[in-house]
C-alpha positions in Angstrom: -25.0 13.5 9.1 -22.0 11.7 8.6 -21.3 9.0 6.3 -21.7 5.7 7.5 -17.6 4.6 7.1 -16.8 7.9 9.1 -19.4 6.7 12.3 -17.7 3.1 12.3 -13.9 4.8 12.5 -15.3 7.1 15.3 -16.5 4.0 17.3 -13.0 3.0 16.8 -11.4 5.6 17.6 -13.5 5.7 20.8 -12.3 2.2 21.9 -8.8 3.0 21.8 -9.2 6.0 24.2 -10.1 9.5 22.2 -9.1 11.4 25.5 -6.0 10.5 26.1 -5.3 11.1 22.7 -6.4 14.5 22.5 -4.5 15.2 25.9 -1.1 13.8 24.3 -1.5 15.7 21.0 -2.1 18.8 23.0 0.5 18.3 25.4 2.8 21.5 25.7 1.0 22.7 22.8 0.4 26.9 22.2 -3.5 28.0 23.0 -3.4 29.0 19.2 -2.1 25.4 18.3 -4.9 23.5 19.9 -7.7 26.2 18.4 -5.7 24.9 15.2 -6.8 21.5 15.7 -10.7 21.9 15.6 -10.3 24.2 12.7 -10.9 22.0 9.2 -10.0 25.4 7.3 -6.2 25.2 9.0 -3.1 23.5 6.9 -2.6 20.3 7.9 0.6 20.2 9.7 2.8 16.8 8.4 6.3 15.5 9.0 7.6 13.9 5.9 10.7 11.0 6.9 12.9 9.3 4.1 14.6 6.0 4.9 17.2 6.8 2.5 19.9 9.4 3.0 21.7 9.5 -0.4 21.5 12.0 -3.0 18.6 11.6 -5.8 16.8 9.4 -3.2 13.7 7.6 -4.9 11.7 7.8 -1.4 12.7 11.6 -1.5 11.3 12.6 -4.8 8.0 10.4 -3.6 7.8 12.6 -0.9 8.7 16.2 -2.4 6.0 15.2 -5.2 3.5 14.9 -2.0 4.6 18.1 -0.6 3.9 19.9 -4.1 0.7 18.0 -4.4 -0.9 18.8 -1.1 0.4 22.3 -1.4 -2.2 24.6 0.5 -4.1 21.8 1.8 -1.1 20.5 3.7 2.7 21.5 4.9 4.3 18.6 4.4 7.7 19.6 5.9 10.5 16.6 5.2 12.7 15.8 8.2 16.3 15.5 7.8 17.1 12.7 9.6 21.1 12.5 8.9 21.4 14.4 12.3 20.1 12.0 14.8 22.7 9.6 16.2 22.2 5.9 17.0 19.8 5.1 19.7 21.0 5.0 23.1 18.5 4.0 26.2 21.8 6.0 28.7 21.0 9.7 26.9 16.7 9.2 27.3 14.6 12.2 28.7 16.5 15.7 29.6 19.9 14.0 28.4 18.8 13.5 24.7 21.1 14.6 22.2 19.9 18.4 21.2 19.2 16.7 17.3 16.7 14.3 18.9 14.8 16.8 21.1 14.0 18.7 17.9 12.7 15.9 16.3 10.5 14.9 18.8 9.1 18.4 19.2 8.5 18.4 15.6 6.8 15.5 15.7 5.0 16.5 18.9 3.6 19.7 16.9 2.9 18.0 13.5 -0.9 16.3 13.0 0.5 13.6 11.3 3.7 11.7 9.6 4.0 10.7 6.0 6.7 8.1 6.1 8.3 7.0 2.5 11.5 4.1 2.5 13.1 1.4 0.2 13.4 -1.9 1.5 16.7 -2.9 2.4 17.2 -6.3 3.3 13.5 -7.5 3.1 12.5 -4.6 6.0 13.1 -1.0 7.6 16.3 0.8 6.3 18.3 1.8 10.0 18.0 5.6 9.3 14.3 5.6 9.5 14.1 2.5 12.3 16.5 4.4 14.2 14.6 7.9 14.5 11.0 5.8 15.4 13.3 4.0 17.9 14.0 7.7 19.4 10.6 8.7 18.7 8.9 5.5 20.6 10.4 6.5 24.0 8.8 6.7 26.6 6.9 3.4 25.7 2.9 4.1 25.0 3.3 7.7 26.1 5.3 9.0 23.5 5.2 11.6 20.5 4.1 8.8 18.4 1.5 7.2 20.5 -2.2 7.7 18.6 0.4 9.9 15.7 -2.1 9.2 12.4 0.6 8.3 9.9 0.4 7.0 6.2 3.4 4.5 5.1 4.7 3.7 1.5 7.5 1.8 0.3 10.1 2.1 -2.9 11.9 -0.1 -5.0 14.3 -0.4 -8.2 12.9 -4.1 -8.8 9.4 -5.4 -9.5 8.2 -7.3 -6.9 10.3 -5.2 -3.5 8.8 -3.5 -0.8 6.1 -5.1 0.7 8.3 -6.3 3.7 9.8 -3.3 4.2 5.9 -2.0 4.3 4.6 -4.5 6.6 7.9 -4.0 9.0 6.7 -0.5 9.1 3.1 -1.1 10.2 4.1 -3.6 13.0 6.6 -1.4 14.3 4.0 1.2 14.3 0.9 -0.3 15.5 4.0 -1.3 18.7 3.9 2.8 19.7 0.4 2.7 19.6 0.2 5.1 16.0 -2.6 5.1 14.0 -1.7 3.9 10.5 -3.9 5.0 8.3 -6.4 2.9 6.3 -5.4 3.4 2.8 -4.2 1.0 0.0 -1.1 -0.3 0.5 1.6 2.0 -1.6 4.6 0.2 -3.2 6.2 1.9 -5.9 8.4 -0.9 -7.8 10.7 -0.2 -11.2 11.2 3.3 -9.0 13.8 4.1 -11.6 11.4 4.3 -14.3 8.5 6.1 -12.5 10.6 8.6 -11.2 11.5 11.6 -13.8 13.9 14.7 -12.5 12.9 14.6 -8.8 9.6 14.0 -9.2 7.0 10.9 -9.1 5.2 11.2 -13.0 3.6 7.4 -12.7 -0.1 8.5 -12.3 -0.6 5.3 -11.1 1.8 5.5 -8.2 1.5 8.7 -7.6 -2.9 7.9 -7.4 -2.0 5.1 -4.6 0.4 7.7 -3.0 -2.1 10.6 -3.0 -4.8 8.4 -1.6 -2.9 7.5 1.5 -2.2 11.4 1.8 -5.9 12.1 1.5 -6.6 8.6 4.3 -4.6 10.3 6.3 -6.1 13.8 6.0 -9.4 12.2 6.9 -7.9 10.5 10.0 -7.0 14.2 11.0 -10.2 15.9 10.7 -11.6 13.0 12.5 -9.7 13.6 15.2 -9.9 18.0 14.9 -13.5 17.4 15.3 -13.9 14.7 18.3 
């Protein structure tokens, strides 16, 4: 029997149109890959994206911290996106730039996205805007279309990133992905909360994990529709 919250998000789930998610996630998918997805007991297969490219990134170490976190329960595998050039609607389908195909096969074969960026200019910094821009395309039948993905912000100030986390969302719940239902995560004073690489605010890094483990739920849910 399950849990009451777990029936209402399968009713959900049913309304947007279950099918034609499961047909998009399996799309060009290995016979081993889809017996992965009914399988609770297989790693959870996640693309980690920074919206910051520098070295000693903030968002980065939020996201490595993840990746050592959810070790064995999850491979959280962190994208490089300093590859992928600007969009450009001339180079869609076979004529996209050889960077871009593997990014959208990646995301193709992942079960879900863990995306991590400061705010720049009260919203989306253009590195990570600029890879969902790629990853949108074809509109509503894309990589990203019914993608679970869990969101969290950064910032050196106090009161930063709540635009950039709402941006995020909107642009999103545009390609049709399924954000997951999770307290929002904004990790202000990042300079102070971040030690050596790593997240060590237990506070933070509590609101971080929880949208992991949202998003982990949203997965099984789907493994076992």
């Amino acid at each position: 029997m399950q849990p009451e919250w777990c029936q209402q998000h399968r009713i959900v789930s049913e309304k947007v149109g279950i099918g034609e998610r499961v047909s998009l996630l399996r799309r060009g998918s290995s016979p081993i890959r889809e017996q992965a997805l009914t399988s609770d007991t297989t790693p959870v297969r996640l693309i980690g994206m920074s919206g910051s490219l520098r070295s000693g990134s903030y968002s980065n170490a939020v996201l490595e911290t993840l990746r050592e976190q959810f070790a064995g329960r999850a491979d959280l595998r962190i994208y490089d996106l300093r590859p992928i050039p600007l969009y450009d609607q001339d180079f869609e389908g076979e004529k996209r730039p050889e960077p871009v195909k593997a990014l959208l096969s990646a995301i193709a074969e992942s079960d879900g996205l863990v995306l991590c960026a400061p705010e720049f200019n009260h919203s989306i910094p253009g590195v990570l805007k600029n890879a969902l821009d790629w990853a949108s395309r074809p509109a509503f039948t894309s990589v990203m279309a019914y993608k679970p993905v869990a969101i969290m912000a950064t910032s050196r100030g106090a009161l930063g990133g709540a635009r950039c986390l709402e941006h995020m969302r909107v642009a999103l719940e545009s390609m049709l992905s399924r954000v997951a239902l999770a307290r929002e995560v904004t990790i202000t004073s990042t300079a102070d909360k971040i030690r050596d690489g790593r997240l060590v605010d237990e506070m933070s890094l509590g609101f971080a994990c929880g949208a992991v483990e949202a998003l982990l739920r949203e997965i099984r849910l789907w493994r076992t529709a």
